[in-house]
N, C-alpha and C positions, 0 to 999 in steps of 0.2 A: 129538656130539663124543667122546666116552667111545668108543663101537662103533669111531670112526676107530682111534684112540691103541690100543686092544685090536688088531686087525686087523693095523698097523704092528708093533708086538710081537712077533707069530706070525710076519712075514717076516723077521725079522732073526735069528730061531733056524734058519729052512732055513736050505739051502747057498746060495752066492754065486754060480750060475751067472749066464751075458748076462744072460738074462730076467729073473730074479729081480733082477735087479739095474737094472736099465732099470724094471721095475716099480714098486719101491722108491722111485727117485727119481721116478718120476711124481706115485707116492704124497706124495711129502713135500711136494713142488711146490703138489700142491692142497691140502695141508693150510695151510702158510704161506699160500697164497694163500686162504682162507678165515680162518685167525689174522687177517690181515690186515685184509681188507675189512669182519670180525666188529667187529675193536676199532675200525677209523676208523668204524661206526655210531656204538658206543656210545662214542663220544669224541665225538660231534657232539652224538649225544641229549644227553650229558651235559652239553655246552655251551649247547642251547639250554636245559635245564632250567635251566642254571645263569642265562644271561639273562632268562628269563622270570622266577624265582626276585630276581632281583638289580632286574626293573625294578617288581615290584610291591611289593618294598621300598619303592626310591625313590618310588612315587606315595603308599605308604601314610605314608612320609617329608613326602614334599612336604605333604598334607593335614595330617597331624600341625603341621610348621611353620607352616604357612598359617593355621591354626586357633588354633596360640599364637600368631603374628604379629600376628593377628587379635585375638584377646584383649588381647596385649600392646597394641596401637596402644588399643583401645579403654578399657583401663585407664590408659595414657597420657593420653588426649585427656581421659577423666574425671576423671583428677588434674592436667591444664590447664589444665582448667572451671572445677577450684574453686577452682586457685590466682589464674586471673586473676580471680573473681570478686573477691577480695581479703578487702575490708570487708563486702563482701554477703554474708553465710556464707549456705550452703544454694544462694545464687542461679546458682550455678555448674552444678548438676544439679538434677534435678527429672521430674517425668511432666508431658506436656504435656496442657493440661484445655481444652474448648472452650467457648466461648459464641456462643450464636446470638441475636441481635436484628432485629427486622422492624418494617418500617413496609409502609406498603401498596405503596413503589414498591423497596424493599430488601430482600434478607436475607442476612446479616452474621453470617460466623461468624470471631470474633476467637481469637486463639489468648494462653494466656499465656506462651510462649514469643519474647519480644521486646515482648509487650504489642501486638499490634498484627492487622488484620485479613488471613487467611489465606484464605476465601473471601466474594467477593460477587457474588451472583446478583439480576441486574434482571427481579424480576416478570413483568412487563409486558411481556416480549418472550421471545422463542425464536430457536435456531438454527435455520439454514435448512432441515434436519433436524427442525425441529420436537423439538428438547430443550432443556434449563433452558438459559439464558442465562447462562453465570457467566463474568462480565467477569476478574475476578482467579480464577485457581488454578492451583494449580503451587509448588513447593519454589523454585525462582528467585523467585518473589516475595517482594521485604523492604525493609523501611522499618526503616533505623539508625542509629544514630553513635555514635559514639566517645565514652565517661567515664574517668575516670581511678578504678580501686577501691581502690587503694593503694597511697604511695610506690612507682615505677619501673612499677606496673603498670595495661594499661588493657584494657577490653573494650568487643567492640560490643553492645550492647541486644539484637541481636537473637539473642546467644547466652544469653543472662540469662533465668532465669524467674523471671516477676511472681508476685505476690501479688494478692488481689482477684479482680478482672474480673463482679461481680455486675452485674443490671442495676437500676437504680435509676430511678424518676419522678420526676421533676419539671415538671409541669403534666402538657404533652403531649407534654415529649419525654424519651426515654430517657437514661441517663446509664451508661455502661463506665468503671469505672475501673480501672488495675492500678496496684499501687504497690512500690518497693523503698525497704528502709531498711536501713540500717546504724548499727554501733556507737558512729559518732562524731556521729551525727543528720543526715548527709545521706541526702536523700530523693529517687527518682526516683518522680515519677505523669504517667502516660498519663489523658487523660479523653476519651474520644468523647461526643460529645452527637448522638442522631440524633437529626430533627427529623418530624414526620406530613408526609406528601405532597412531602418534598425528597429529592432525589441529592447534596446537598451533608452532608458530617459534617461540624461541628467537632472538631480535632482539637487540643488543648492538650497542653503540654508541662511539664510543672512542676518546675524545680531546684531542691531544700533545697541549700544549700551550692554552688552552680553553681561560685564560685570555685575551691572546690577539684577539682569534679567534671571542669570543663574549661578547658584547659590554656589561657591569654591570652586567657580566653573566646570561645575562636573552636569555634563549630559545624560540623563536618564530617558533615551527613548524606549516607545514602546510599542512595538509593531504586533497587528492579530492580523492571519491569513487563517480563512474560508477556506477548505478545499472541497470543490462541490465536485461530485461526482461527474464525468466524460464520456467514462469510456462504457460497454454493454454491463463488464461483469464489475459490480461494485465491490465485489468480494475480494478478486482478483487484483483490481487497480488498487485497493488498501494493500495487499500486499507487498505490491509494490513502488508504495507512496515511503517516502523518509522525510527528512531533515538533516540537510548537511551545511559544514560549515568549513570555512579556511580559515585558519589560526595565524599570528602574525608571525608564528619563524615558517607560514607557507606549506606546512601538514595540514592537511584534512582529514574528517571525520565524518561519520552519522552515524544515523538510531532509525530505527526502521518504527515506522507510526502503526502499529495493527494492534495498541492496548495503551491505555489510558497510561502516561508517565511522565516525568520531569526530569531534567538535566542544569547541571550546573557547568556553564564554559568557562573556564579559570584562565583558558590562558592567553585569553584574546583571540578578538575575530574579527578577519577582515571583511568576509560580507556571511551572509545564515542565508539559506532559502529551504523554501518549503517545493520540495517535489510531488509531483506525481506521477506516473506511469510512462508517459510521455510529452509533461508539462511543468514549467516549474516558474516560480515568483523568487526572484531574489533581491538580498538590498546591501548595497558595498559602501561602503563608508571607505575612502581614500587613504584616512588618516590611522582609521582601524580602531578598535571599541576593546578596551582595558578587560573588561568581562561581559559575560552574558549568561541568562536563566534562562531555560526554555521549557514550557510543557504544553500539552496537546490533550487532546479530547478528542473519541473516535466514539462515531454515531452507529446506529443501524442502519442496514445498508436500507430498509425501506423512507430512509428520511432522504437518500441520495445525497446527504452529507457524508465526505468521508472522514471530516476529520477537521479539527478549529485547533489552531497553535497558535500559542501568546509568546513573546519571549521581549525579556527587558534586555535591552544595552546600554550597557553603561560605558561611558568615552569622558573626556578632561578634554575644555577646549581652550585653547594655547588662551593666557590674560591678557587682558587688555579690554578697551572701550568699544571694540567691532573685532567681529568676525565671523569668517563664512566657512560653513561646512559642508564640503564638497561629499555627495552621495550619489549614488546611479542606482535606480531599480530595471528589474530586466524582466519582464511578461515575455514569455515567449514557448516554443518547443524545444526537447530535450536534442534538439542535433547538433554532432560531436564538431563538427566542423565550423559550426556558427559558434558555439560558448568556447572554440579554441581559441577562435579569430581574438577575442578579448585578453587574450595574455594575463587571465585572474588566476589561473587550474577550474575554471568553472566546468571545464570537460568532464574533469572528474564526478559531477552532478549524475553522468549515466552512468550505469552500473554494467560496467564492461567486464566485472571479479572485483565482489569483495571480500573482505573476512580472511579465511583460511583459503579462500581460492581465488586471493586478488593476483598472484602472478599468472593468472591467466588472460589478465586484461592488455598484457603485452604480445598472448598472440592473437589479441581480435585488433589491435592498433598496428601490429606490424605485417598480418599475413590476411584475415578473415576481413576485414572493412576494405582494405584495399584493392583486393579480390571483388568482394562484393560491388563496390563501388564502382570497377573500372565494368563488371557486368551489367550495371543497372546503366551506365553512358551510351550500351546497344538499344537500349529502349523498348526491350524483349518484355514481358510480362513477368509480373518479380515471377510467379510461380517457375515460370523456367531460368529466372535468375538466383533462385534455392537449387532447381534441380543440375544448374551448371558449375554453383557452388560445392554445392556436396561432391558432385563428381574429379573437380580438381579436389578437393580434401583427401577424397578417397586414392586418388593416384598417388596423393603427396605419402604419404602414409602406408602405401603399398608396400614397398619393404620390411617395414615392421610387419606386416599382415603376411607376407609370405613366408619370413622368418618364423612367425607365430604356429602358420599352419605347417612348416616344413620341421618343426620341433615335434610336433603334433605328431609326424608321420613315423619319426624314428622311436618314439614312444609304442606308436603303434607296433614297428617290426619287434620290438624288444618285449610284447607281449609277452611272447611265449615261452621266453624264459624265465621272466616275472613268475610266472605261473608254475614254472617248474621250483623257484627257490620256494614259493609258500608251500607245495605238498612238500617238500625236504626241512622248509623250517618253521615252516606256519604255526610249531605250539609254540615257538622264542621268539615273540615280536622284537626283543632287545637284536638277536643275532640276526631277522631277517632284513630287521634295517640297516645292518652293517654291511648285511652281504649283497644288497642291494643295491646302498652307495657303491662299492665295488664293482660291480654290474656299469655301471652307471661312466664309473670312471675309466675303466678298460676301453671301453662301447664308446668314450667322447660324445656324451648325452649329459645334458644340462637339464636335469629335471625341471627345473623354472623356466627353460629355453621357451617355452611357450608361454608363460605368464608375463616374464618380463617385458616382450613387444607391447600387450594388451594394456600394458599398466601404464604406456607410454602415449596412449592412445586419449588414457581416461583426463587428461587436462584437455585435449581437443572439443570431447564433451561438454564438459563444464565452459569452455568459452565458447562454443554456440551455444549453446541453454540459455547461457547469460546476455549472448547478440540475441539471438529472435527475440527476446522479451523487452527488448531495451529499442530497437532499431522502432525509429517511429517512420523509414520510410516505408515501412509495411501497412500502417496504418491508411484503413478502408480502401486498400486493394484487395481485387477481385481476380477466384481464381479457380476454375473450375466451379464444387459448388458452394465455395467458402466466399460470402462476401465483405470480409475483412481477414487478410493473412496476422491482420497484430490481433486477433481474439479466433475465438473459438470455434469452430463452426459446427451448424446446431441441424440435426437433420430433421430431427423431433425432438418434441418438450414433451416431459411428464403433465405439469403442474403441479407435482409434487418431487422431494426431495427423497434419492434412495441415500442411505449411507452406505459413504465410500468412494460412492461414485455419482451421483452428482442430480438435477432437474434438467438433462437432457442429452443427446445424441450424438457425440462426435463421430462423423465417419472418417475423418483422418488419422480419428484415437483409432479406430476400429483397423483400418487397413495396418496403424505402426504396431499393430495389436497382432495380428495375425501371421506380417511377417516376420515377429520377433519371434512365435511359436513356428512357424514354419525352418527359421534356423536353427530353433531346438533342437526339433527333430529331426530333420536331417546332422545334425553336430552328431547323437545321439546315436543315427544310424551308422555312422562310421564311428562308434568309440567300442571296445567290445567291452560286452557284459562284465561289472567288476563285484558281480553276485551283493551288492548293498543297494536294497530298496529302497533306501532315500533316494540315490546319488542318481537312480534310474527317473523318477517323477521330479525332483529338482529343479530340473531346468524346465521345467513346464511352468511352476511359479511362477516365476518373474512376470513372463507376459502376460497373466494374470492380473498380475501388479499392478503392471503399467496400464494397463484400463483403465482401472481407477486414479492411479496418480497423471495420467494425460488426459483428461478427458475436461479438462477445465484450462489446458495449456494452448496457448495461441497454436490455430492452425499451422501457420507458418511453422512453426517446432516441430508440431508431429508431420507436415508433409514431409519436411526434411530427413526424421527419422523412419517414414517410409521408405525416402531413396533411398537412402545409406542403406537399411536393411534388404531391400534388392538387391544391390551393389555388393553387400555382404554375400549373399546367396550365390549371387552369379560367380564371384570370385571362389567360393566354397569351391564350388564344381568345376570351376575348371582348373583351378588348381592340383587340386586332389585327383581330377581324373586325366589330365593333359598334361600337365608339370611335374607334376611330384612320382616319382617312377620308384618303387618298394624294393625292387630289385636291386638296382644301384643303392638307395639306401641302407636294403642290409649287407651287400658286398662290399662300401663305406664302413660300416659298422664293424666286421670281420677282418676287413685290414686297420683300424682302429686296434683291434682286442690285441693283434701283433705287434707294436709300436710299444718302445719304452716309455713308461710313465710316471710324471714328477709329478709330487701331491702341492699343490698349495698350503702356505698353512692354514688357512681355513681350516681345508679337507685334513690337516694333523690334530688341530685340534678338534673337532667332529669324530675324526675318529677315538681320539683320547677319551673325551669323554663317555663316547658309545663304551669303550671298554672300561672304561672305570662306573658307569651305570652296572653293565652284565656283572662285573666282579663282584659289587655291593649286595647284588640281588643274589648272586650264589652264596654269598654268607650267609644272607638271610635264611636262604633254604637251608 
């Protein structure tokens, strides 16, 4: 720049000829035109300095605010703490301090932070994963209610830090206490009492001053359970995760958790627990809670939560200056014989039938667990204690099964005249089902004689369906190449999902698969042709189906319905070919057609009708 400005100089002292003067301005042309271009750089530069400059400001700003903000809310909420703590000085803040208590089937680490237990881990079991088993953990977890600490003000427990929490003997069982006290002698104590070889804690409540503590002595507690996922299939254990409750006339209910929803209990409850699959948290109040709200929150299954339930209870606790409320929580497994022993209906927590198929829960109580049961005392491998289950089922049942198929056969012999009445009447479907029933009732053939065994069969189904999914002594037993009978067994994984049927391999699905097709057809072989292409590929469907809808169901299910389906087959054939003799049944049938016959009225009116149909329809023509 300088050399330019020097240069310019020396031509303005020559003389003014054209050139020099065309020169000149050429000269100054580039120069402004370089001033130019020179300063809009450094006006750019200097703008983005100045934004780069102006934005690290504001983040260093932002952090700075953030940080006091930060401070500020947390010095705020600390002088919340202690003002709502009120009467309780100190109880407002505090360091949170743990204790851990253990029996052989618990370990219990209580926090004194609300006074109450923060995690619990059952021994005795693992996740499917094979790591600790801890029923309760998680910050959502809390057990609280509401005290009043001083004129206008109140707080929930489980903001408040206890005092205590030692653990103390008494015979054989441990004793937790936390306690608060305040200046004018009211007193809050927490007492757990664990007991050697139970999943149930006692959990007392003790009010110094309850009058004052709570307001028209009405308790509003407020329990949040975690349910973390356990088992392999997250998708599966949601389904069969609920919320049940016993009401104070001793009816029970639930709600099945697999979609976000809320419930209102009107009509009292004497304890709520939150289930899972094969584990459940529950909490019993002695005295029993006036009403209760309950809703839930269901996660995706990649968060391996399956689900967070809040639910308030609200109880009235008798007036006066002191009093304690007696409560028990129970951490534990869903076995029928441990939540009987407690004389609460906690039994009812497993789902033995419910809905429209709960009377089915009285033949897995009176005939299938007890069976099971007295087979699993041989100490046989459960997989032969399904296959020795199934095979009593099937004897038991056998009557109905040969009645079924022995209907089946005289159906068969009465083909042939079946066939003779449709060429004679096959254009009057009115008259050919007149003359059929006729048929029917000469012949001593009960058209439904073979459906009505089958239909007698279909509650057996549904209370094993309901046992293998429920029974947690299946759980992480191994058995052939399943290594757990309570889930699914997986012979290969996609990594991807097909619809319908699922991100992997059951070969249990696959054998209950093939043997259901395989009594197709054979059923199919012995039925003769009744010329309708449906009724011919039909029965190929189902086990179709059932690919898809077993292929996510505990091993243990579909091994059983592989027995059964052998079992099936085997009896087919030998029924059909060894017992059931055609001869005798049609020469039955023939002295049948001789024998005088009395219609039921059913069969009067059936008939009535059939004929008052044809008469109608011949007016019409």
């Amino acid at each position: 720049m300088p050399q330019i400005i020097t240069f310019a100089a020396q031509i303005l002292n020559m003389g003014f000829d054209r050139n020099t003067v065309i020169g000149f301005v050429l000269l100054m042309g580039l120069l402004a035109g370089y001033i130019y271009f020179a300063q809009r750089g450094q006006v750019a530069a200097a703008k983005e300095k100045q934004r780069i400059e102006d934005s690290i400001r504001k983040v260093q700003a932002k952090h700075i605010d953030s940080t006091h903000i930060k401070d500020d809310i947390k010095k705020a909420d600390s002088a919340n703490k202690v003002l709502t703590a009120g009467t309780f000085t100190g109880a407002g803040t505090g360091d949170e301090k743990l204790t851990v208590v253990e029996n052989d089937l618990l370990k219990i680490t209580f926090t004194n932070k609300g006074a109450q237990p923060k995690i619990v881990e059952l021994k005795k079991y693992k996740t499917w994963d094979d790591k600790p088993l801890e029923l309760v953990k998680g910050d959502f977890n809390k057990l609280s209610y509401q005290v009043n600490t001083a004129p206008g003000q109140t707080a929930q427990t489980n903001d408040l830090f206890f005092g205590g929490g030692e653990v103390v003997k008494d015979g054989n069982n441990q004793v937790v206490r936390f306690a608060l006290k305040d200046s004018t002698g009211s007193g809050i104590e927490h007492e757990y009492i664990i007991k050697p070889g139970d999943y149930m804690i006692d959990f007392n409540v003790k009010l110094n001053g309850a009058d004052r503590l709570l307001t028209q002595s009405a308790l509003n507690l407020v329990w949040q359970v975690q349910g973390n996922q356990q088992e392999k299939d997250a998708k599966y254990e949601k389904q069969q995760s609920q919320v049940l409750f016993m009401q104070n006339n001793d009816d029970y209910d639930y709600y099945t958790t697999v979609a976000n929803n809320d419930k209102k209990l009107e009509k009292g409850v004497k304890w709520f627990s939150v289930k899972q699959q094969f584990f459940n948290s529950t909490l019993v109040y002695k005295t029993g809670f006036s009403s209760a709200d309950t809703k839930w929150t269901v996660f995706p299954d990649s968060t391996h939560i399956l689900k967070q339930v809040t639910t308030n209870l609200h109880g009235t606790v008798p007036a006066g200056a002191s009093a304690t409320l007696p409560m028990q929580l129970f951490y534990g497994p869903n076995d029928y014989k441990l939540l009987k022993s407690y004389n609460l209906g906690m039994h009812n927590i497993i789902n033995l039938g419910q809905g429209i198929y709960a009377f089915v829960k009285y033949l897995n109580r009176w005939i299938v667990m007890p069976v099971f049961n007295f087979l699993k005392g041989t100490g046989v491998n459960f997989g032969i204690v399904i296959l020795l289950l199934t095979i009593f089922i099937r004897l038991l049942i056998s009557p109905l099964t040969y009645k079924s198929y022995y209907s089946g056969a005289k159906m068969k012999v009465l083909r042939p005249e079946i066939d003779e009445l449709k060429k004679k009447f096959g254009h009057d479907q009115q008259q050919m089902s007149m003359e059929q029933m006729k048929l029917f009732r000469t012949a001593g053939v009960n058209p439904l004689g073979g459906c009505i065994p089958a239909l007698f069969q279909i509650p057996i189904f549904f209370a094993l369906f309901s046992f293998f999914n429920s029974s947690i002594d299946l759980r992480g037993e191994h058995f052939l190449w399943s290594h757990n009978l309570a889930a699914y067994d997986s012979i290969a994984n996609f990594g991807f999902n097909v619809p319908f049927y699922g991100d992997h391999v059951s070969l249990f699905t696959i054998t209950a698969t093939l043997t259901s097709f395989l009594i197709s057809w054979y059923s199919m072989s012995q039925t003769p042709d009744t010329g309708n292409p449906m009724m011919k590929y039909m029965p190929y469907i189902f086990p179709v189906v059932l690919l898809g809808i077993f292929n996510s169901l505990p091993s243990g299910l579909t091994w059983y319905y592989t027995v059964s389906n052998v079992i099936t087959l085997a009896l087919q054939f030998i029924i059909q070919k060894f017992i059931i003799d055609d001869k005798k049944i049609h020469a039955e049938i023939q002295m049948n057609k001789t024998k005088p016959k009395t219609k039921s009225k059913w069969q009067e009116r059936l008939e009535q009708m059939q004929e008052a149909q044809k008469q109608q329809q011949q007016r019409k023509k």
